[in-house]
N, C-alpha and C positions, 0 to 999 in steps of 0.2 A: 531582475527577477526577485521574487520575493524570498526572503530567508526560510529555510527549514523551519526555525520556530514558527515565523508566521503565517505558514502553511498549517502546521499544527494546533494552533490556537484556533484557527478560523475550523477545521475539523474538528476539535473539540468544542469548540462553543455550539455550531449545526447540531450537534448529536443529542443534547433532549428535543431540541425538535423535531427532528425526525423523529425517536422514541415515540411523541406525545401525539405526532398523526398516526406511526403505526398503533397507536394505544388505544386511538380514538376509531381508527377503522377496526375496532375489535381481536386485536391480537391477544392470546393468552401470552399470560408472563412467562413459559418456557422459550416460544419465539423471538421475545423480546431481547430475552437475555442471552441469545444463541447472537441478534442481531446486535448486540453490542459488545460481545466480545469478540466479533470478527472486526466490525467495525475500529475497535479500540486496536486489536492488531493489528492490523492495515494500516491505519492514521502509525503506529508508532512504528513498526517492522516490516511493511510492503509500500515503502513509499516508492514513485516512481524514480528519484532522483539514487538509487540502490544502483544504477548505472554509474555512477560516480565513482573514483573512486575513495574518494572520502567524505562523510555526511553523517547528520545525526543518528539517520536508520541507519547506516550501517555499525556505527559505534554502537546503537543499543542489541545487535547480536554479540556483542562480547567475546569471546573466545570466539563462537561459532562464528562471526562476522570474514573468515577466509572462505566459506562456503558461497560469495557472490563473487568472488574476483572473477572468476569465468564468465557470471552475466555481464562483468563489466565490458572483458572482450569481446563478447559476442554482441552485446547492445550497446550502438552509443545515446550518447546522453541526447535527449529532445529528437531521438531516433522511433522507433518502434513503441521503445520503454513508455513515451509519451502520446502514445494512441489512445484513444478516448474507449476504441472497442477492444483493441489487442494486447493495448498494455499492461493492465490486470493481469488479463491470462498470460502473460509470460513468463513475470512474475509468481504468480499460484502455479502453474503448471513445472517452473524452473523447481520451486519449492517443493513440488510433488515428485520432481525427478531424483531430486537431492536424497528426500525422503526414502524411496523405492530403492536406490541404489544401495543407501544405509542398510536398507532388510533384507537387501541381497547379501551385502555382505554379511552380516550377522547369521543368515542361513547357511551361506557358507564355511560359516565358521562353527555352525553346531549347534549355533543359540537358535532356538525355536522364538520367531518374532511373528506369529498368526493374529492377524487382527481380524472383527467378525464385527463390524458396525451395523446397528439397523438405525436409521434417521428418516423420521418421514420428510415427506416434499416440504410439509410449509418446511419447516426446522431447514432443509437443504437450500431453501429461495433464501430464506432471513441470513443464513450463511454466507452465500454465494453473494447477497445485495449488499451486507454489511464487509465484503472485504473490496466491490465493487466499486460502492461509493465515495469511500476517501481517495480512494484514485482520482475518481472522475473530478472532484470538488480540486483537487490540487494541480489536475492541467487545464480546466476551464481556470482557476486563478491565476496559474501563467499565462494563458491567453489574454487574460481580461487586463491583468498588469502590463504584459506586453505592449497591446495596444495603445493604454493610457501614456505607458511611459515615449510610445514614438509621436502621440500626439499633442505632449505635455512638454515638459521639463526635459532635460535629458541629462540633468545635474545628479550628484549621488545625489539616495534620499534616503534615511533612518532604515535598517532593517536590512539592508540589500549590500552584498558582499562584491567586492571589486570584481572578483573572478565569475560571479554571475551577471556582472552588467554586461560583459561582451555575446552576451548570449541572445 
Protein backbone atom coordinates (compact mmCIF):
# COMPACT_ATOMS: atom_id res chain seq x y z
CA UNK A 1 0.00 0.00 0.00
CA UNK A 2 1.11 3.28 -0.49
CA UNK A 3 2.86 5.31 2.25
CA UNK A 4 1.10 8.18 4.07
CA UNK A 5 3.25 10.56 2.39
CA UNK A 6 2.34 9.32 -0.85
CA UNK A 7 -1.10 9.62 -0.27
CA UNK A 8 -0.57 13.04 0.81
CA UNK A 9 1.44 14.43 -2.08
CA UNK A 10 -0.96 12.98 -4.53
CA UNK A 11 -3.88 15.08 -2.35
CA UNK A 12 -1.84 17.96 -2.43
CA UNK A 13 -0.70 18.07 -5.91
CA UNK A 14 -5.05 17.43 -7.11
CA UNK A 15 -5.90 20.44 -4.95
CA UNK A 16 -5.40 23.55 -7.55
CA UNK A 17 -7.00 21.48 -9.69
CA UNK A 18 -9.76 21.09 -8.36
CA UNK A 19 -9.64 24.90 -7.09
CA UNK A 20 -9.11 26.05 -10.86
CA UNK A 21 -12.54 23.85 -12.07
CA UNK A 22 -14.27 25.01 -9.15
CA UNK A 23 -13.00 28.64 -10.20
CA UNK A 24 -13.82 28.20 -13.66
CA UNK A 25 -17.49 26.91 -12.80
CA UNK A 26 -17.85 30.34 -11.14
CA UNK A 27 -17.34 30.05 -7.62
CA UNK A 28 -16.61 33.24 -5.44
CA UNK A 29 -13.44 33.38 -3.52
CA UNK A 30 -15.34 32.83 -0.02
CA UNK A 31 -16.28 29.19 -1.43
CA UNK A 32 -13.26 28.53 -2.47
CA UNK A 33 -11.38 29.20 0.52
CA UNK A 34 -14.08 27.37 2.76
CA UNK A 35 -13.18 24.40 -0.02
CA UNK A 36 -9.64 24.28 0.72
CA UNK A 37 -9.35 24.44 4.03
CA UNK A 38 -11.43 21.62 4.67
CA UNK A 39 -9.94 20.00 2.06
CA UNK A 40 -6.37 20.82 3.47
CA UNK A 41 -7.78 19.38 6.89
CA UNK A 42 -8.85 16.21 5.66
CA UNK A 43 -5.75 15.48 3.44
CA UNK A 44 -3.68 16.34 6.72
CA UNK A 45 -6.02 15.39 9.94
CA UNK A 46 -9.06 12.94 8.55
CA UNK A 47 -7.20 10.56 6.95
CA UNK A 48 -8.76 7.22 6.58
CA UNK A 49 -5.82 5.36 7.85
CA UNK A 50 -6.73 7.32 11.66
CA UNK A 51 -7.79 3.67 12.40
CA UNK A 52 -4.36 2.78 12.87
CA UNK A 53 -2.92 2.93 15.57
CA UNK A 54 0.11 4.80 14.57
CA UNK A 55 0.31 7.14 11.33
CA UNK A 56 1.11 10.56 10.22
CA UNK A 57 -2.49 11.87 10.91
CA UNK A 58 -2.52 10.81 13.91
CA UNK A 59 0.88 12.28 14.93
CA UNK A 60 -0.17 15.71 13.57
CA UNK A 61 -3.12 15.83 16.26
CA UNK A 62 -0.23 16.22 18.88
CA UNK A 63 -1.37 16.09 22.28
CA UNK A 64 -5.03 15.79 21.14
CA UNK A 65 -4.09 12.69 19.00
CA UNK A 66 -5.46 10.25 22.35
CA UNK A 67 -8.86 11.59 21.13
CA UNK A 68 -8.95 8.57 18.30
CA UNK A 69 -7.84 5.57 20.14
CA UNK A 70 -11.52 4.63 20.63
CA UNK A 71 -11.96 4.98 16.65
CA UNK A 72 -9.21 2.69 16.55
CA UNK A 73 -11.27 0.10 18.60
CA UNK A 74 -14.27 0.55 17.15
CA UNK A 75 -12.99 0.67 13.39
CA UNK A 76 -10.64 -1.65 11.80
CA UNK A 77 -8.22 -0.67 9.43
CA UNK A 78 -9.51 -1.19 5.42
CA UNK A 79 -12.90 -1.77 7.68
CA UNK A 80 -15.74 0.65 7.35
CA UNK A 81 -12.89 3.52 7.88
CA UNK A 82 -12.36 2.66 4.17
CA UNK A 83 -15.74 3.02 2.53
CA UNK A 84 -15.91 5.32 -0.23
CA UNK A 85 -19.57 6.42 1.14
CA UNK A 86 -19.21 5.92 4.94
CA UNK A 87 -15.91 6.49 5.67
CA UNK A 88 -15.77 10.26 5.66
CA UNK A 89 -18.71 10.21 7.77
CA UNK A 90 -17.27 8.37 10.54
CA UNK A 91 -14.57 10.11 10.70
CA UNK A 92 -16.48 13.79 10.72
CA UNK A 93 -19.18 12.52 12.63
CA UNK A 94 -16.64 10.63 15.34
CA UNK A 95 -15.06 14.35 15.33
CA UNK A 96 -18.44 16.03 15.88
CA UNK A 97 -19.11 13.51 18.72
CA UNK A 98 -15.79 14.22 20.24
CA UNK A 99 -16.55 17.90 19.93
CA UNK A 100 -20.27 17.95 21.52
CA UNK A 101 -19.15 15.83 24.29
CA UNK A 102 -16.20 18.55 25.06
CA UNK A 103 -19.38 21.26 25.32
CA UNK A 104 -20.98 19.15 27.33
CA UNK A 105 -18.68 18.99 29.62
CA UNK A 106 -17.60 22.54 29.66
CA UNK A 107 -21.41 23.28 30.27
CA UNK A 108 -21.25 21.30 32.97
CA UNK A 109 -18.72 22.76 34.41
CA UNK A 110 -20.17 26.38 34.36
CA UNK A 111 -18.13 27.55 31.22
CA UNK A 112 -20.87 28.91 28.79
CA UNK A 113 -19.66 27.26 25.28
CA UNK A 114 -23.11 28.64 22.94
CA UNK A 115 -22.17 28.53 19.47
CA UNK A 116 -24.67 30.47 16.78
CA UNK A 117 -23.24 29.62 13.16
CA UNK A 118 -25.02 30.91 10.15
CA UNK A 119 -23.28 29.20 6.76
CA UNK A 120 -25.07 29.37 3.61
CA UNK A 121 -25.58 25.94 1.38
CA UNK A 122 -22.95 26.84 -1.18
CA UNK A 123 -20.13 27.53 1.91
CA UNK A 124 -21.91 24.03 3.57
CA UNK A 125 -21.32 21.81 0.07
CA UNK A 126 -17.63 23.46 -0.63
CA UNK A 127 -17.08 22.22 3.23
CA UNK A 128 -18.79 18.99 3.18
CA UNK A 129 -16.92 18.24 -0.54
CA UNK A 130 -13.55 19.61 0.67
CA UNK A 131 -13.37 17.24 3.64
CA UNK A 132 -15.06 14.57 1.41
CA UNK A 133 -12.74 14.34 -1.30
CA UNK A 134 -9.36 13.52 0.13
CA UNK A 135 -10.95 10.68 1.57
CA UNK A 136 -12.27 9.40 -1.45
CA UNK A 137 -8.81 10.25 -3.55
CA UNK A 138 -6.78 7.99 -0.82
CA UNK A 139 -9.02 4.74 -0.87
CA UNK A 140 -9.54 4.76 -4.70
CA UNK A 141 -5.39 5.03 -4.62
CA UNK A 142 -5.49 1.95 -2.42
CA UNK A 143 -7.55 0.34 -4.58
CA UNK A 144 -5.84 1.31 -7.64
CA UNK A 145 -2.34 0.29 -6.05
CA UNK A 146 -3.85 -2.80 -4.69
CA UNK A 147 -4.69 -4.12 -7.85
CA UNK A 148 -1.47 -3.03 -9.69
CA UNK A 149 0.53 -4.46 -7.15
CA UNK A 150 -1.44 -8.19 -7.40
CA UNK A 151 -1.08 -7.91 -11.02
CA UNK A 152 2.53 -6.64 -11.17
CA UNK A 153 5.52 -7.26 -9.02
CA UNK A 154 4.98 -8.39 -5.73
CA UNK A 155 8.57 -7.17 -4.68
CA UNK A 156 8.94 -4.20 -1.93
CA UNK A 157 8.87 -1.18 -4.01
CA UNK A 158 10.12 2.55 -2.83
CA UNK A 159 7.53 4.26 -0.53
CA UNK A 160 5.55 1.17 0.89
CA UNK A 161 6.16 0.12 4.55
CA UNK A 162 6.57 -3.78 5.44
CA UNK A 163 3.73 -3.55 7.65
CA UNK A 164 1.49 -2.22 4.96
CA UNK A 165 2.37 -4.81 2.25
CA UNK A 166 0.44 -7.55 4.15
CA UNK A 167 -2.57 -5.71 3.74
Amino acid sequence: MPSGGRHLRLEILLLPLFLAGLYFMGLDWRPLLCFSAAYLFSSLWLSPDLDLRSNDARRRWGALGFIWVPYTKVFKHRGLSHNLLLGPLTRVGYLFLVGFLVLQALNYLGVRADFHLRISSEILAMIGIGLYLPNVLHILYDHFDSRVLKSGGRGQRRGYSKRCARY
